[in-house]
ROLUM-370619 format. One line per field, with one value per residue: residue number from 0; residue in three letters; x, y, z of N, C-alpha, C in turn. Coordinates in steps of 0.2 Angstrom, whole numbers, padded with zeros to 4 digits, always signed. Example, Ala and Ser with C-alpha at 12.3 -4.5 7.8 and 13.67 -1.06 7.14 Angstrom:
REM ROLUM-370619
pos = 0 / 1
code = ala / ser
n.x = +0066 / +0064
n.y = -0028 / -0011
n.z = +0039 / +0035
ca.x = +0062 / +0068
ca.y = -0022 / -0005
ca.z = +0039 / +0036
c.x = +0066 / +0064
c.y = -0016 / +0000
c.z = +0039 / +0039
//
This chain:
REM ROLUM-370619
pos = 0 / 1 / 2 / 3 / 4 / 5 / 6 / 7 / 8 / 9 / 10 / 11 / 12 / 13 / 14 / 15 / 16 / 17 / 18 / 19 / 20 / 21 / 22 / 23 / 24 / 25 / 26 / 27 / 28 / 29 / 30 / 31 / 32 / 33 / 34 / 35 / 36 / 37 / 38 / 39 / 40 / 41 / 42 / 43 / 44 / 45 / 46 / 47 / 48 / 49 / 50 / 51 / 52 / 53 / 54 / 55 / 56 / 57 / 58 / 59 / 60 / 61 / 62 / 63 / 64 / 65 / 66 / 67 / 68 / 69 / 70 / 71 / 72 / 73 / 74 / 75 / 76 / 77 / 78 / 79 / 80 / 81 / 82 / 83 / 84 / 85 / 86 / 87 / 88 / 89 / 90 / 91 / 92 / 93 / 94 / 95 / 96 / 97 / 98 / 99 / 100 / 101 / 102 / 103 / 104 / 105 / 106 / 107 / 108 / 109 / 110 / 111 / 112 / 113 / 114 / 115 / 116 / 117
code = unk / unk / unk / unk / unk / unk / unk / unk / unk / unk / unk / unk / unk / unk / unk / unk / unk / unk / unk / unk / unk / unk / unk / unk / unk / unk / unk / unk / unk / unk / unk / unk / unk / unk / unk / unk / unk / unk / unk / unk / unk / unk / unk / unk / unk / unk / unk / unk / unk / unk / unk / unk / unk / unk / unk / unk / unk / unk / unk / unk / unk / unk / unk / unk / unk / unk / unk / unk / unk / unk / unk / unk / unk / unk / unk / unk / unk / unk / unk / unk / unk / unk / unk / unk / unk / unk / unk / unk / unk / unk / unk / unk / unk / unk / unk / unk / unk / unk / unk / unk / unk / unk / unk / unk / unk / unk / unk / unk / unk / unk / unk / unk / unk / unk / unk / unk / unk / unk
n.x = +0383 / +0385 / +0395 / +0391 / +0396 / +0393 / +0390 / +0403 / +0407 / +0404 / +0408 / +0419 / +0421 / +0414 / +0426 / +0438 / +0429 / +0431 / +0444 / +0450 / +0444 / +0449 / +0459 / +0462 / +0457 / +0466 / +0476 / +0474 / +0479 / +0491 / +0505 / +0510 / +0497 / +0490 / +0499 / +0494 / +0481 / +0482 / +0486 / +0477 / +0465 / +0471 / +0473 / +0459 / +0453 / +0463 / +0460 / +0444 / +0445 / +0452 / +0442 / +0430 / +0437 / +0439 / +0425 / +0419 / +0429 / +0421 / +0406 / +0394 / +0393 / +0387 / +0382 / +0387 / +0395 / +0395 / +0404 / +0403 / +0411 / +0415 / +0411 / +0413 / +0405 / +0388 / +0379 / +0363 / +0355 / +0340 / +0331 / +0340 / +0350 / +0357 / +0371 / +0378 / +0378 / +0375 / +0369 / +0360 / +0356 / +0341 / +0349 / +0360 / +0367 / +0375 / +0376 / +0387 / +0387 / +0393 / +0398 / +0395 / +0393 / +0388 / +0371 / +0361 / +0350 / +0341 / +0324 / +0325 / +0333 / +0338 / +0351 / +0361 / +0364 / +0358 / +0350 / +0337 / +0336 / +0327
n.y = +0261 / +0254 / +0259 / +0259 / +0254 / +0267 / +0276 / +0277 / +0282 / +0295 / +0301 / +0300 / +0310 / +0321 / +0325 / +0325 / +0339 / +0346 / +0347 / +0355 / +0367 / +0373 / +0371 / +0381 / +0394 / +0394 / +0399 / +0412 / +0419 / +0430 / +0423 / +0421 / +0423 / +0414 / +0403 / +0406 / +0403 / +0390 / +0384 / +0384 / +0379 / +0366 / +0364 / +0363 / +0352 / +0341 / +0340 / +0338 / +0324 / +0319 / +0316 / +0312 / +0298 / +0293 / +0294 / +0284 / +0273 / +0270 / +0269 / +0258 / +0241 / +0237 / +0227 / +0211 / +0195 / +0178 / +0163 / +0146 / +0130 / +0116 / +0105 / +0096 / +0080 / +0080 / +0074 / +0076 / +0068 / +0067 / +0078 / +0088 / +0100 / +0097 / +0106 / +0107 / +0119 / +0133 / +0146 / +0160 / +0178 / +0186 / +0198 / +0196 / +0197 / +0189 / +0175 / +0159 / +0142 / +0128 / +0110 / +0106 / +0094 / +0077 / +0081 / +0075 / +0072 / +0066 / +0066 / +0078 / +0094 / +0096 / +0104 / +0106 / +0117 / +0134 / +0141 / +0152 / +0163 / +0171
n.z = +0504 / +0489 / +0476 / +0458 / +0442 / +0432 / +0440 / +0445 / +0433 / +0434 / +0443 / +0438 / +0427 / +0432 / +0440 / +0432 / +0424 / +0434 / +0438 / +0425 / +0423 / +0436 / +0434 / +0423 / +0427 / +0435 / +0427 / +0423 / +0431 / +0442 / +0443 / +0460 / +0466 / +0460 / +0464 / +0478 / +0478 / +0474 / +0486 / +0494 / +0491 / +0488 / +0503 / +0509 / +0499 / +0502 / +0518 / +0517 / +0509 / +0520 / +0529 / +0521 / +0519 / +0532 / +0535 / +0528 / +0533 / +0544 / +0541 / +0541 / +0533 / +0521 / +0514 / +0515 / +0509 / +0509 / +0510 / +0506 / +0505 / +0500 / +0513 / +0528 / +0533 / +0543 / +0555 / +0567 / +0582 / +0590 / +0590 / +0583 / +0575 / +0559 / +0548 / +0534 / +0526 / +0524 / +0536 / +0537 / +0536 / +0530 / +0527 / +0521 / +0509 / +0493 / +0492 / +0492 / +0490 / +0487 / +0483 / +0498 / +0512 / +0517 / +0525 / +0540 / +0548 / +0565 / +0567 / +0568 / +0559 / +0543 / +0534 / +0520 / +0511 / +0509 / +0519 / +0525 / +0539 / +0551
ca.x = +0380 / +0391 / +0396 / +0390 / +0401 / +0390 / +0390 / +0410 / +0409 / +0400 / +0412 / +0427 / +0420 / +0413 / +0431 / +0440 / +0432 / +0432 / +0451 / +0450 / +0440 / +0452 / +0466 / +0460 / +0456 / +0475 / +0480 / +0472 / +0480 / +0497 / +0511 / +0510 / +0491 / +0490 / +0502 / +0491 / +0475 / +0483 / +0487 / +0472 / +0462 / +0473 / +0471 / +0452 / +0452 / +0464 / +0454 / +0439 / +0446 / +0452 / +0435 / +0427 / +0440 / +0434 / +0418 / +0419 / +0430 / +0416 / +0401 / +0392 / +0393 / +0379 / +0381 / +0393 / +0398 / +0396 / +0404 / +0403 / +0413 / +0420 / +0411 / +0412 / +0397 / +0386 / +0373 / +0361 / +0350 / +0336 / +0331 / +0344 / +0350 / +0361 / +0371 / +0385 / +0378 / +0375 / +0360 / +0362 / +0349 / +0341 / +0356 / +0368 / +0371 / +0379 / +0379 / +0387 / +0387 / +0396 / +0403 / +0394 / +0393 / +0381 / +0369 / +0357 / +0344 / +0336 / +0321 / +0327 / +0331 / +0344 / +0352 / +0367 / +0363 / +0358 / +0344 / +0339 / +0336 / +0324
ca.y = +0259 / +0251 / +0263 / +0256 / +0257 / +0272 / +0282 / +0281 / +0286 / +0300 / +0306 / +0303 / +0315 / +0327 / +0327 / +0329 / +0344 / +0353 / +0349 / +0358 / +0373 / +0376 / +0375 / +0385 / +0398 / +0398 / +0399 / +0416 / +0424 / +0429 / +0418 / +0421 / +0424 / +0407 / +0399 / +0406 / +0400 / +0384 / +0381 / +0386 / +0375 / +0360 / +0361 / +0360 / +0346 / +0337 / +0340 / +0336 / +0318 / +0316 / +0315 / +0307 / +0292 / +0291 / +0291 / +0278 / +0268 / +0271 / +0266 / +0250 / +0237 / +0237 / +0219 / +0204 / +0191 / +0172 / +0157 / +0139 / +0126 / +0109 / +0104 / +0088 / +0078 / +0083 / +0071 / +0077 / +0066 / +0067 / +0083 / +0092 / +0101 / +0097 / +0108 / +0107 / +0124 / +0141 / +0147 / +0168 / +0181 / +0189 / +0205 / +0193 / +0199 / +0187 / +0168 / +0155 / +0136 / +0123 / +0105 / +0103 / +0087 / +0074 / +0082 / +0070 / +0073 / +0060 / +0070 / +0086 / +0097 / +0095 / +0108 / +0105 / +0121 / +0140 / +0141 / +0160 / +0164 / +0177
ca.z = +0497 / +0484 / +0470 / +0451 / +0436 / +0429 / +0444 / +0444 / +0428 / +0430 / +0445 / +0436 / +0421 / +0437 / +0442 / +0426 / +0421 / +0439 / +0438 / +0418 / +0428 / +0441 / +0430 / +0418 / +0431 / +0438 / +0422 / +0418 / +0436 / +0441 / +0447 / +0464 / +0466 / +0457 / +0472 / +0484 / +0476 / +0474 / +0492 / +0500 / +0488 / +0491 / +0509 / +0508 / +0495 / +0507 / +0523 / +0513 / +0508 / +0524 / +0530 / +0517 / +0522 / +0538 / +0535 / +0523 / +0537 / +0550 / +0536 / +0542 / +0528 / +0516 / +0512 / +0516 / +0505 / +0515 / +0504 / +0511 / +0500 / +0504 / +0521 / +0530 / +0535 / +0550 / +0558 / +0572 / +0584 / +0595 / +0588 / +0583 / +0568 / +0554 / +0544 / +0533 / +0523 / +0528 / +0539 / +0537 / +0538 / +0525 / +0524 / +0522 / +0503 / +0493 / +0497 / +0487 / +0493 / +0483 / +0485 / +0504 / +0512 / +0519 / +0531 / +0541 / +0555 / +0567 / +0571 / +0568 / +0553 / +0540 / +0529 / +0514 / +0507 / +0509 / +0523 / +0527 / +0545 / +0549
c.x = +0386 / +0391 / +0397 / +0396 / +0399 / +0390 / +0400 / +0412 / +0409 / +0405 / +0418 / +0426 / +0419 / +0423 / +0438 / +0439 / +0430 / +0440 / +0452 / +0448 / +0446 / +0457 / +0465 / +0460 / +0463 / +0477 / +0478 / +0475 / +0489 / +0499 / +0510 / +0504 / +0488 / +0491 / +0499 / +0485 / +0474 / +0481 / +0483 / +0467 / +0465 / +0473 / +0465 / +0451 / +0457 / +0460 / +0448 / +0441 / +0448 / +0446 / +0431 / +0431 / +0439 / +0428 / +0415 / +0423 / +0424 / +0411 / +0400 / +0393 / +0388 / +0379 / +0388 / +0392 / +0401 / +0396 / +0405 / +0404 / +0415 / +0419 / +0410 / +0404 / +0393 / +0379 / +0370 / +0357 / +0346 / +0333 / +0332 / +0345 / +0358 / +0365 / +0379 / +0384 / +0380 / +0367 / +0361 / +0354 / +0347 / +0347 / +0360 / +0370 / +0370 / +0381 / +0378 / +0388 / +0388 / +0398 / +0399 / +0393 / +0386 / +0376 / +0363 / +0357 / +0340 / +0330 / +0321 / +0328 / +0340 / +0346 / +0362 / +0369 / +0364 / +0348 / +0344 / +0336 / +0332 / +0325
c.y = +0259 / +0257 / +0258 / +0260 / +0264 / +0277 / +0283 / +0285 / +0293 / +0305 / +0307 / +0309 / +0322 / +0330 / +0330 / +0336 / +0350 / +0354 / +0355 / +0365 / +0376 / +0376 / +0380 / +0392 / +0400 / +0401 / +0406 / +0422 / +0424 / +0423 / +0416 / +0421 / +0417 / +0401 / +0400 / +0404 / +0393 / +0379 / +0380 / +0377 / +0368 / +0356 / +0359 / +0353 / +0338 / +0335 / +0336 / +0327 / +0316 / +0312 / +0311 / +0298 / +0289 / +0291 / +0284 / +0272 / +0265 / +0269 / +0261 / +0247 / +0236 / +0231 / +0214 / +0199 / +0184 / +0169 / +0153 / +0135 / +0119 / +0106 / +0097 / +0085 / +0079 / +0077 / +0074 / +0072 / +0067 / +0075 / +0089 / +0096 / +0100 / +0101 / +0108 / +0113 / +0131 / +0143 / +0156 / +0170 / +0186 / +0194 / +0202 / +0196 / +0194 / +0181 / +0164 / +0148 / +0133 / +0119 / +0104 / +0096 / +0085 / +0079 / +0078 / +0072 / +0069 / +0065 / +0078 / +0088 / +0096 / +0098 / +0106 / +0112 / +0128 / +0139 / +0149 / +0160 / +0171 / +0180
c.z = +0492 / +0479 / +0462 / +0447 / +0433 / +0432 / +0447 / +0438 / +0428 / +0437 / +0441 / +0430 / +0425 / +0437 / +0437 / +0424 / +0428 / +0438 / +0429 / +0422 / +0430 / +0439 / +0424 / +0421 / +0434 / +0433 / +0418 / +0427 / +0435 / +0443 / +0455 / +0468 / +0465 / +0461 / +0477 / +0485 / +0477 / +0481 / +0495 / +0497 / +0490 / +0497 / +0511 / +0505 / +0501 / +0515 / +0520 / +0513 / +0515 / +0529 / +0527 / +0518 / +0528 / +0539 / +0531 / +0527 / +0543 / +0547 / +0539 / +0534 / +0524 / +0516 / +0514 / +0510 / +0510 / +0505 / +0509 / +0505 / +0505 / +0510 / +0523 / +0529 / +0542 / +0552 / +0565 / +0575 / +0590 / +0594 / +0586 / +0577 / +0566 / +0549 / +0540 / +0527 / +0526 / +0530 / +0540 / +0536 / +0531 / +0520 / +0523 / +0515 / +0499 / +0493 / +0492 / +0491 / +0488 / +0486 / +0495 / +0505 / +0515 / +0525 / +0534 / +0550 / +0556 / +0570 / +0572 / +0560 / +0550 / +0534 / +0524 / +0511 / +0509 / +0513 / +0526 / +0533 / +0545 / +0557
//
């Protein structure tokens, strides 16, 4: 799932003031105690991301993005199909067509455009 501008906003504010927090928190221990608080924490947060990384690589695609510009011309005969568009399936996301060329079907079906496939 995409992340909207309103939902980074509101982790970048989450994140801001857990880092306020937790420095605010060292900042009332000692020196040393504070070094070992640090580290512990660090490794978690590390670990943590590490994984959220990986999951985020391994994630299916929620949506694609099809663009089809500049195509030749396509003729089909005898009932064939034509396409100098794009023929995608509903999930495709995203689909921009511009500037296609001729398409032409004897008998068959003929697309220029954005044809959805079920």
């Amino acid at each position: 799932m995409p992340v909207r501008g309103g939902d980074r906003r509101a982790v970048l504010v989450t994140t801001v003031l857990v880092l306020g927090v937790f420095a605010g928190a060292l900042s009332l221990l000692s020196w040393d105690r504070a070094n070992q608080v640090a580290g512990v924490v660090s490794a978690v947060v590390g670990v943590a991301a590490l994984g959220v990384g990986v999951c985020a690589l391994l994630a299916p695609s929620g949506s694609t993005s099809v663009q089809v510009s500049r195509t030749g011309r396509a003729t089909a005969t005898g009932g064939g199909d034509a396409n100098t568009g794009v023929v995608a399936s509903s999930s495709a996301g995203a689909v921009s067509v511009g500037e296609t060329g001729d398409a032409r079907a004897d008998g068959g079906s003929a697309n220029t455009g954005y044809r959805r496939q079920e």
